[in-house]
C-alpha positions as CSV (number, residue, x, y, z in Angstrom):
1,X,-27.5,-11.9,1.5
2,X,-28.4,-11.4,-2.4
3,X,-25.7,-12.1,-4.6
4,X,-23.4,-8.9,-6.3
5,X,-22.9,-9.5,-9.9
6,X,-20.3,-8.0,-12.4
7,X,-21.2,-4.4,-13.4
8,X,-20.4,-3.6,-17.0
9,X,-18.0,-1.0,-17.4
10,X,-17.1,0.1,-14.2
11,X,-13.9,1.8,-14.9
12,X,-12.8,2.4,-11.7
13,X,-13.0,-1.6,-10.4
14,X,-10.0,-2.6,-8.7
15,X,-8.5,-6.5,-10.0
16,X,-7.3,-8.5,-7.2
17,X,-5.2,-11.5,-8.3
18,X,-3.9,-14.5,-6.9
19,X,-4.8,-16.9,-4.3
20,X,-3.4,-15.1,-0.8
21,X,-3.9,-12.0,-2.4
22,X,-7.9,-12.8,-2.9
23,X,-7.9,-14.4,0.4
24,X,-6.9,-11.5,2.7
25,X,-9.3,-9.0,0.8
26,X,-12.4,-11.6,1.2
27,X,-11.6,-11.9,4.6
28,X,-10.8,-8.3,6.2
29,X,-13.0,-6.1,3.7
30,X,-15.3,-8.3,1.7
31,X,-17.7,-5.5,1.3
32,X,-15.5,-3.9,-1.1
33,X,-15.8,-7.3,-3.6
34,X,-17.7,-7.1,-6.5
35,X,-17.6,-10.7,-8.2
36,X,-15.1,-13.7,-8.0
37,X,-13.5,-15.0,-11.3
38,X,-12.4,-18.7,-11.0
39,X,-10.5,-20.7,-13.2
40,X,-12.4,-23.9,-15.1
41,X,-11.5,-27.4,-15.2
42,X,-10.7,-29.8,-12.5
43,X,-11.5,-28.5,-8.5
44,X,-8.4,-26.9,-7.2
45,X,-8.3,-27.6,-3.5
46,X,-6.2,-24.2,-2.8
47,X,-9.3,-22.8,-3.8
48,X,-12.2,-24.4,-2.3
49,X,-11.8,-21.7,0.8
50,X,-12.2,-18.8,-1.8
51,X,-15.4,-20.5,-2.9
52,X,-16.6,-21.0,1.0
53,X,-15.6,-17.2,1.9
54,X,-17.5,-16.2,-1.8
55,X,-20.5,-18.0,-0.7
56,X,-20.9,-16.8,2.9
57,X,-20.7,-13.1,1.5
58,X,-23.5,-13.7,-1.0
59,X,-20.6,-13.0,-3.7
60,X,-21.2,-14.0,-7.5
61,X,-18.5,-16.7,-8.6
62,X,-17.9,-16.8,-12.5
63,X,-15.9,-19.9,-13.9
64,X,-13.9,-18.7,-16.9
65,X,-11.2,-20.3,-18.7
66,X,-7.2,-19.3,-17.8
67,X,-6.9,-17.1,-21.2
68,X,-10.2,-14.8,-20.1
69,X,-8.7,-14.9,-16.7
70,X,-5.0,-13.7,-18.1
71,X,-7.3,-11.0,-19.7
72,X,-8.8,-9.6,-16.5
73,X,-5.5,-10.1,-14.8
74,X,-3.6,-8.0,-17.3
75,X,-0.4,-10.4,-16.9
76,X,-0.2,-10.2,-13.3
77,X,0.1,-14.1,-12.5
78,X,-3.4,-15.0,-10.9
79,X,-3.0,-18.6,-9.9
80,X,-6.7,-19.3,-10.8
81,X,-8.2,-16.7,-9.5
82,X,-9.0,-13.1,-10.0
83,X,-11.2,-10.6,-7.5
84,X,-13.1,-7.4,-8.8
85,X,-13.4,-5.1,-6.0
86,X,-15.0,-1.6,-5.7
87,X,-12.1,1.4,-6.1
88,X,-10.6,2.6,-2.3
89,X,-12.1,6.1,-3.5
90,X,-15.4,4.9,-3.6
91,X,-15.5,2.0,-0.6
92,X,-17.0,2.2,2.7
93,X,-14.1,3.4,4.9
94,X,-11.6,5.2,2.6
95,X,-9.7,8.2,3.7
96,X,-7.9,11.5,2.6
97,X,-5.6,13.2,4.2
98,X,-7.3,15.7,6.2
99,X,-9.4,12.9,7.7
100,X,-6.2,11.1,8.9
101,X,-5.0,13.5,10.3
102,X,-8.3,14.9,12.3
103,X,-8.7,11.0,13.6
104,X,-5.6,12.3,15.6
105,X,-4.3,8.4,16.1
106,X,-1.6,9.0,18.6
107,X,1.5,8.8,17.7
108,X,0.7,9.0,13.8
109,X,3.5,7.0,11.7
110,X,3.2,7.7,7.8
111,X,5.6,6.8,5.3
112,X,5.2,9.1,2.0
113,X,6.8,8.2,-1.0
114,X,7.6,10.8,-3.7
115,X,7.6,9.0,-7.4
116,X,7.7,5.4,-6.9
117,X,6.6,3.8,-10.1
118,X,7.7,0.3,-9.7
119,X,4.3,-1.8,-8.4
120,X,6.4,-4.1,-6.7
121,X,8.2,-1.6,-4.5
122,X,4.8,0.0,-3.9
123,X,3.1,-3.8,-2.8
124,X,5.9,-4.0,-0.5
125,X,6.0,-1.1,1.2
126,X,2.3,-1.5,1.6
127,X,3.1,-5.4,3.2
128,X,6.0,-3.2,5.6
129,X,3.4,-1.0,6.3
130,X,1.1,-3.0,7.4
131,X,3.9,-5.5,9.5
132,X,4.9,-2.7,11.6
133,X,1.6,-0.8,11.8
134,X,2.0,2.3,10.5
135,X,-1.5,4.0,9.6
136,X,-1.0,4.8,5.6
137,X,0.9,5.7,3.3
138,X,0.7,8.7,1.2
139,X,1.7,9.0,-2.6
140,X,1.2,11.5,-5.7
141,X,-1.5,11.1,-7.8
142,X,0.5,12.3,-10.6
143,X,3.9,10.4,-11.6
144,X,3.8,7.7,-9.5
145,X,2.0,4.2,-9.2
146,X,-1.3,3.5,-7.7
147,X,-3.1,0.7,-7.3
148,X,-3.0,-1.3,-9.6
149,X,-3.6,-5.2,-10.2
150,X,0.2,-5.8,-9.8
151,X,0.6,-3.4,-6.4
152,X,-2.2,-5.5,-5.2
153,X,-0.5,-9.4,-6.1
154,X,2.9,-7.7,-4.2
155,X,1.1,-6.2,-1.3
156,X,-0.3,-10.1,-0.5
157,X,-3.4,-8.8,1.1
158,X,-2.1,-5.6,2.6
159,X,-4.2,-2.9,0.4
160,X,-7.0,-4.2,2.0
161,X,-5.2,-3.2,5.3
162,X,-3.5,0.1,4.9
163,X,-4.8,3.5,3.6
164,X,-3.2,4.3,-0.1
165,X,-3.6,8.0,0.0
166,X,-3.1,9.6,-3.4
167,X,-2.1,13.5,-3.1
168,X,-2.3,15.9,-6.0
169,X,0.1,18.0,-4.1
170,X,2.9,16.5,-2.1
171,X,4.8,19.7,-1.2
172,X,1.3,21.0,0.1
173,X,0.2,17.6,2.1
174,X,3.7,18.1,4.0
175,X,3.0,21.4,5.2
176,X,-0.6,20.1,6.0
177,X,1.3,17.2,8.4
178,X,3.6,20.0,9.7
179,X,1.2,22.3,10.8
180,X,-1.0,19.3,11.9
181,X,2.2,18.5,14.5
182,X,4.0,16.0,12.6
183,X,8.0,15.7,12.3
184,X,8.6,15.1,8.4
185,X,11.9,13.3,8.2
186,X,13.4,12.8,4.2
187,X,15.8,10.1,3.5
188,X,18.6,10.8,1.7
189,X,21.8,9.2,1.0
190,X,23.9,12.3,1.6
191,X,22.3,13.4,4.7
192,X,25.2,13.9,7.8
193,X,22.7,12.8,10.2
194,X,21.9,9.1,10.6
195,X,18.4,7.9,11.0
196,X,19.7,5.8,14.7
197,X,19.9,9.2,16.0
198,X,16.4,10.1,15.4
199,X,13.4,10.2,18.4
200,X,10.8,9.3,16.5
201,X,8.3,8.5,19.9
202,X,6.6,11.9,18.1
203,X,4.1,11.8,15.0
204,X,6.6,11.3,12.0
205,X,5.9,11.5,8.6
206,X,9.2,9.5,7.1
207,X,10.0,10.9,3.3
208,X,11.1,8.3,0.8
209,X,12.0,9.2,-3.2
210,X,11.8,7.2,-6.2
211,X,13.3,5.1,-7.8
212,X,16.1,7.1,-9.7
213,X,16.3,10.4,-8.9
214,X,15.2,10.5,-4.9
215,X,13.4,13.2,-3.5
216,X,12.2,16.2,-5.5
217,X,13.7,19.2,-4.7
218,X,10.2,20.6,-3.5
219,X,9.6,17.6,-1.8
220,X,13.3,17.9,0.1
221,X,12.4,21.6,1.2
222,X,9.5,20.5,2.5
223,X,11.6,18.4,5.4
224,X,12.1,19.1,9.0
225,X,15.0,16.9,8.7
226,X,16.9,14.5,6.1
227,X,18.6,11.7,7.5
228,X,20.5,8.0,6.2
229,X,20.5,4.9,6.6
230,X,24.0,4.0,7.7
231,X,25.9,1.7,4.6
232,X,29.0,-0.5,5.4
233,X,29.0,-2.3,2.1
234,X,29.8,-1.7,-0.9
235,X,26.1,-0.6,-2.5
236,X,25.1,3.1,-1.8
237,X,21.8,2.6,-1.8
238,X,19.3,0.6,-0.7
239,X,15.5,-0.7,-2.5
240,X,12.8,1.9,-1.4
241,X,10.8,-0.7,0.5
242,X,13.7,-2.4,2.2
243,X,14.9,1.2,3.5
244,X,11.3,1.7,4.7
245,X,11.3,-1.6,6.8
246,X,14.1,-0.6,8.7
247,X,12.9,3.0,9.0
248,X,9.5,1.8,10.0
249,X,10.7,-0.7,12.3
250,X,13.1,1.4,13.9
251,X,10.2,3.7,14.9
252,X,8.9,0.7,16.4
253,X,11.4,-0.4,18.1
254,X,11.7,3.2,19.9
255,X,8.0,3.3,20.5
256,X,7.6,-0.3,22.4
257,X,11.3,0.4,24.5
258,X,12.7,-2.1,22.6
259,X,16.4,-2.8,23.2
């Protein structure tokens, strides 16, 4: 296979950083890589088997010094070494909505978050994703994180393995999953209704909000359903992608007949 250099200017590359993080994308979608950037200096053994994945997909390896690697990184912490990858909107294999839903995946499981701006909530719910096996998850495109270098480090591997739909219209792509036979469930704190008595065997869309403020209003009309998480602490509330693990994982546990 010919080698892939670095393209100049490609403003819609993707920078995968870290170790694990470069690891999982050379390994489950190395056709998206553009070129490998390495740290220079004495051979790191944690990174020979990025070198031996790099040469077996014909990919270009530069060796640059740690400040031009801080650079590309964007102070995301890179451990050595940094990934350029072709953007999700332009890879082999990427998917919108309407595709995802036309695949008709039985039972569909989506988790859709309205507003999350904090990269490391976003990584995480993309590792959560992932663990339970959930097919994507769906965000706005406007006023809320994509992916970005940071999302990447915290998702350890798991945007190479889960759809990141971006939406310019949330209110609009949760009519599309209603009509498409979905259950759209919002979480909300308030909600009478606990999330342990939900069936969610059926295809579930399951509505998370941001950060601050929760779900839109828009976004909250938009639900079949809001339920909670029940809370016998003290703390009200619970981080976005810890409440999706158990929300996720609770549709898992239904599905397989899990005690």
């Amino acid at each position: 296979m010919s080698k892939r250099g670095a393209r100049d200017g490609a403003a819609q590359d993707l920078i995968v950083c870290g170790i694990h993080a470069v690891r999982q994308v050379l390994t489950n979608g190395p056709e998206h890589a553009l070129d490998l950037w390495i740290e220079s200096g004495p051979p790191n053994p944690r990174l020979r088997d990025l070198l031996k994945l790099a040469a077996q997909h014909g990919l270009a390896v530069q060796r640059a010094a740690s400040r031009t690697l801080d650079r590309l990184a964007a102070g995301v912490r890179h451990q050595g070494a940094v990934l350029r990858c072709r953007h999700p909107q332009g890879a082999p294999g990427a998917r919108d909505l309407k595709t995802l839903l036309a695949e008709g995946a039985a039972p569909l499981l989506l988790l859709v978050l309205d507003g999350v701006q904090d990269p490391h909530n976003l990584g995480a719910c993309l590792r959560v994703v992932d663990g339970a096996g959930a097919h994507a998850v769906i965000v706005p495109l406007h006023r809320a994180v994509g992916l970005t270098a940071a999302v990447q480090k915290v998702a350890s591997g798991a945007a190479a393995t889960v759809p990141l739909i971006q939406v310019g219209n949330l209110a609009a792509a949760l009519d599309e999953m209603k009509e498409s036979g979905l259950q759209v469930i919002g979480m909300a704190g308030e909600a009478s209704d606990s999330l342990f008595g939900l069936d969610l065997h059926e295809p579930t869309a399951l509505v998370m909000g941001g950060e601050e403020k929760g779900l839109r209003r828009l976004t909250r009309a938009r639900c079949d359903r809001l339920v909670h998480i029940p809370m016998a602490g003290a703390i009200e509330s619970l981080n976005v992608s810890v409440a999706a693990g158990i929300c996720l994982y609770e549709a898992v546990r239904q599905r397989r007949g899990l005690l």
